[in-house]
Legacy VTK file of the C-alpha trace (Angstrom):
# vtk DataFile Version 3.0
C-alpha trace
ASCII
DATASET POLYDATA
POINTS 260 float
-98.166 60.534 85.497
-98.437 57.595 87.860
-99.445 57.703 91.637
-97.795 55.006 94.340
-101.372 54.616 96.286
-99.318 52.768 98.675
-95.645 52.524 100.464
-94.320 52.617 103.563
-91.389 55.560 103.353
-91.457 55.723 107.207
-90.194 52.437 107.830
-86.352 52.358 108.522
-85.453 50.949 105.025
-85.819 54.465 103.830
-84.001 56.512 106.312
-81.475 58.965 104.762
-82.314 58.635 101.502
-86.335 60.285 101.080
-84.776 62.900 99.496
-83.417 60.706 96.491
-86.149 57.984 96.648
-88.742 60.643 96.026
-86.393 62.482 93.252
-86.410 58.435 91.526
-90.214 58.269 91.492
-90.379 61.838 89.797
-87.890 60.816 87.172
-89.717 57.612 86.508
-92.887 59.656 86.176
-94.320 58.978 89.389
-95.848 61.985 90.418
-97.971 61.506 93.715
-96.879 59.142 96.642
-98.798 57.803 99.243
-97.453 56.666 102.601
-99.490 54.242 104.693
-99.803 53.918 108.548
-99.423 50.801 110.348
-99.658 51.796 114.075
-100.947 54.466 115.985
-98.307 54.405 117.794
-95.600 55.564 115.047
-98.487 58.081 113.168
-96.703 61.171 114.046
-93.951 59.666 112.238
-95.752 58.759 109.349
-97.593 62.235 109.296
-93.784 63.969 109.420
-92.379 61.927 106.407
-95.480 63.074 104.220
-95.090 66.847 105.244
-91.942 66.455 103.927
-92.947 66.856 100.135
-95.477 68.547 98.747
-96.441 65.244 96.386
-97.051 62.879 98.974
-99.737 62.277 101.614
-100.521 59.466 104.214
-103.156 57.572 106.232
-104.237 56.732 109.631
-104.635 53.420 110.562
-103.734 50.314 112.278
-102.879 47.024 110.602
-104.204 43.777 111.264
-100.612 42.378 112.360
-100.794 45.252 114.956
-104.191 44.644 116.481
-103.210 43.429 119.689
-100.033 45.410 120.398
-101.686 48.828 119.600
-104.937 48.016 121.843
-108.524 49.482 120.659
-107.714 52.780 119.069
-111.429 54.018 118.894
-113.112 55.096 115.744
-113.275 58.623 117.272
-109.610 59.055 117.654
-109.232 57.746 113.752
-111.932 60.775 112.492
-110.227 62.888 114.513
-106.341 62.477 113.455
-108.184 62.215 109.889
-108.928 66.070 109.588
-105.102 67.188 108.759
-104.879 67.695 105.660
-102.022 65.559 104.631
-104.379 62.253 105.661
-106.559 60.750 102.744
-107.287 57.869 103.657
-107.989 55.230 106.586
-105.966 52.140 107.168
-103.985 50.107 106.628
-106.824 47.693 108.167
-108.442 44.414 107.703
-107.504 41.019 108.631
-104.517 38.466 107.939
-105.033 34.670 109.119
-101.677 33.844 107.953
-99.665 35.175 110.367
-101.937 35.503 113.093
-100.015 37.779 114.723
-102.939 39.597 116.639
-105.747 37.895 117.765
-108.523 37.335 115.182
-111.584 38.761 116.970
-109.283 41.841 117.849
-108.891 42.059 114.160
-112.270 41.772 113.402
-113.042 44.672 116.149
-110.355 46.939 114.668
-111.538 46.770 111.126
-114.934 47.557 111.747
-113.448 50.341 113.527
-111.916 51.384 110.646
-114.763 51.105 108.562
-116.957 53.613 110.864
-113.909 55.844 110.313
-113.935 55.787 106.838
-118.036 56.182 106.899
-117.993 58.772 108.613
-115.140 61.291 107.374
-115.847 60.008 103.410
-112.546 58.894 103.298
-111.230 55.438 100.952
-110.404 52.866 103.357
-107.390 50.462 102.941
-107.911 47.300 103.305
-105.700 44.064 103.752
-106.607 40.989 103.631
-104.325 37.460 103.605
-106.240 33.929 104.228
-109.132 35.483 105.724
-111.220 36.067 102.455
-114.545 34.919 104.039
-114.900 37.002 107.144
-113.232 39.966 104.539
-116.430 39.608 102.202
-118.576 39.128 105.307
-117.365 42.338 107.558
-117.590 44.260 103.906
-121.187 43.119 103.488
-122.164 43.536 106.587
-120.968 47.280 107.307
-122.276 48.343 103.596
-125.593 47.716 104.944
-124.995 49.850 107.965
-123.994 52.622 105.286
-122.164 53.024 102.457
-118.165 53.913 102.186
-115.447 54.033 100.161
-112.133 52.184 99.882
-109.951 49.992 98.196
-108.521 46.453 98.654
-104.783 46.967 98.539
-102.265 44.378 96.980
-104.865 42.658 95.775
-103.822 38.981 96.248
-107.403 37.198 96.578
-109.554 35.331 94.332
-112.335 36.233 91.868
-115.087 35.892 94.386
-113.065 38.477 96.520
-112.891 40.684 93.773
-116.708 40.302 92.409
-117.741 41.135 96.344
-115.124 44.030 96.762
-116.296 45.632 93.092
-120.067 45.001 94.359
-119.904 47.950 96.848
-118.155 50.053 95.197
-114.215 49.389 96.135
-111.416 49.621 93.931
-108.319 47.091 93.433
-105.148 48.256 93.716
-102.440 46.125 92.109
-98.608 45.256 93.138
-95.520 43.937 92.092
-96.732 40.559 92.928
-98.880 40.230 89.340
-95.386 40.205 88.032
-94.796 36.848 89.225
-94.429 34.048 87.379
-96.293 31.957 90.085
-99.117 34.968 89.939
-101.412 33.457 86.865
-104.328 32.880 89.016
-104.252 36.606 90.153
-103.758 37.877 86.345
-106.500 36.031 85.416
-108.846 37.377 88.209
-106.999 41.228 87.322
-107.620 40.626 83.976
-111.443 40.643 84.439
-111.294 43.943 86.666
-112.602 46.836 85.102
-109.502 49.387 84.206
-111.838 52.380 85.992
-111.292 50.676 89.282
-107.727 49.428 88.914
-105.044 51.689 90.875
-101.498 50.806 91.374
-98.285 50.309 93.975
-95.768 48.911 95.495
-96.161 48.399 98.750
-92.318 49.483 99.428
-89.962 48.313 101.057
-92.088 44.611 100.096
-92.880 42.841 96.888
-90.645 44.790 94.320
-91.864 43.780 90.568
-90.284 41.552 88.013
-87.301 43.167 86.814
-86.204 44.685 90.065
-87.584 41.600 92.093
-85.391 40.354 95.330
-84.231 43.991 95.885
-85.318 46.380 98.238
-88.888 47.965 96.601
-89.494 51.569 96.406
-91.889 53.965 94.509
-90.185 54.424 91.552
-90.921 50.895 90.768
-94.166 51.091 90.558
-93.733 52.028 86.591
-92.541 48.287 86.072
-95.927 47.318 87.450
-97.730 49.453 85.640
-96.152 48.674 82.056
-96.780 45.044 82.626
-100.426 45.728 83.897
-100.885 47.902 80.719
-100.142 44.685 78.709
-101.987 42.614 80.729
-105.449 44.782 80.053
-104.177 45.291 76.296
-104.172 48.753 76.960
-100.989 51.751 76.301
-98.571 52.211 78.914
-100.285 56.132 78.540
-103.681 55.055 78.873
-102.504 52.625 81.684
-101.352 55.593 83.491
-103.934 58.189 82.957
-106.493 55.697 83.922
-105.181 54.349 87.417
-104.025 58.359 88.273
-107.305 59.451 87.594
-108.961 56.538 89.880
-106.911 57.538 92.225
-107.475 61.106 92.383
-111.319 60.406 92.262
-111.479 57.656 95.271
-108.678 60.184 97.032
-110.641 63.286 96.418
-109.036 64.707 99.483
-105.394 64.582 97.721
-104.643 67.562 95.326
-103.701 66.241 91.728
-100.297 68.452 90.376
-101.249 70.716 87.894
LINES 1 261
260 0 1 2 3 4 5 6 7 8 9 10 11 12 13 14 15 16 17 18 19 20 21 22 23 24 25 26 27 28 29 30 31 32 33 34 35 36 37 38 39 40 41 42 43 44 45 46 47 48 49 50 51 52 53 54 55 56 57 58 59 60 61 62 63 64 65 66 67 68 69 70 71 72 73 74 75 76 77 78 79 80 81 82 83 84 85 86 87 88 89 90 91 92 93 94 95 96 97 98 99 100 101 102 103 104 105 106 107 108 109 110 111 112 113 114 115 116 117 118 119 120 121 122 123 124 125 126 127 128 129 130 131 132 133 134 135 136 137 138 139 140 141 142 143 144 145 146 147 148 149 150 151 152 153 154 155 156 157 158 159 160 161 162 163 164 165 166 167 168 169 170 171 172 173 174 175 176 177 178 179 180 181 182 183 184 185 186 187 188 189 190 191 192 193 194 195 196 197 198 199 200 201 202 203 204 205 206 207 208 209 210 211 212 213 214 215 216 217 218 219 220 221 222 223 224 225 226 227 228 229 230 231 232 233 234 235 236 237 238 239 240 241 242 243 244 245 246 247 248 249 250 251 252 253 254 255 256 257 258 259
């Protein structure tokens, strides 16, 4: 089995067809699905989609691009939207000095909000993080000496020293379609050095579909091509591949229920 740790199936690239997206994963083996919040704003939404089917869940969280437009959700409001059952996680949340679409120190603000969320219910905590590596590793450092937490770095698109910092403290990677890429070698050399017991894997759907199915619209089920070229990558099966990221998964997601 394989697990989508991350997609967006509330967006409205999806609408009408759930039903036969999720059907797709299941036929390509891709058991549990994980859909990520962006805004507090459309959570309810996100929170309906993933009540919808008994293999997925979702998260809580605002992401960096949304900083400014969804004002200062408080860490108390995260914890507290955090306790139905459906939510495993915290984020999407970090920082992204490429597009600069929210203010930087508003980003900042919000991820260490995020952080206290994620310290206090136990829960992994997503993190993104474009051009902003530095203040990532700092804010990272800086709340693990406050107390510890877990979480992951999603898409993992950063350097080596990213990676060395984020494996540190105890995060996990979580790999996308991008290390399909042919212009990805500097990231498959940098995933090549992670340790498989903290490698997970998605798509980030509707974004970044992998090498074959790249230029089309992404979605869960694709998250198999990832994972058979990741396998390779590490010089691993395609089976051990699979059991190894699912069982990552369900141990940094403890709050998820693994099918039986």
């Amino acid at each position: 089995m394989l697990v989508d740790s991350h997609c967006h199936l509330d967006f409205k690239d999806f609408d009408g067809e759930l039903d036969d997206i999720v059907a797709r994963a299941g036929a390509a083996g891709v058991g549990t699905l994980v859909t990520i919040s962006t805004r507090r704003s459309t959570f309810e939404r996100v929170l309906g989609v993933a009540e919808r089917f008994d293999n997925m869940y979702c998260t809580v969280g605002i992401h960096p691009h949304e900083a400014d437009a969804e004002g200062e959700t408080p860490a108390e409001e995260l914890i507290k939207l955090a306790q139905h059952p459906k939510v495993i996680g915290i984020g999407e949340t970090g920082l992204d000095y490429y597009y600069d679409h929210s203010d930087r120190e508003k980003q900042r603000q919000s991820f260490r909000r995020h952080i206290a969320a994620a310290r206090e219910t136990g829960l992994p905590l997503i993190v993104h993080t474009r051009d902003a590596e530095e203040d990532t590793i700092a804010i990272l450092h800086d709340e693990w000496e406050r107390g510890p937490f877990p979480g992951l770095i999603h898409c993992f698109t950063s350097t080596e020293e990213l990676a060395k910092a984020a494996l540190k403290i105890g995060l996990s990677i979580s790999v996308s379609g991008i290390v399909t890429f042919k212009s990805a070698q500097e990231l498959r050399d940098t995933i090549s050095n992670v340790p498989l017991e903290r490698l997970l894997v998605e798509t980030d759907a509707p974004y970044l579909a992998p090498v074959p199915r790249r230029g089309k619209r992404n979605e869960p089920s694709f998250v198999r091509h990832t994972a058979e070229f990741l396998a390779e990558l590490k010089g691993v099966s395609f089976e051990a591949l699979a059991e190894a990221t699912t069982d990552n998964f369900f141990s940094l997601f403890s709050k998820a229920e693994r099918p039986g």
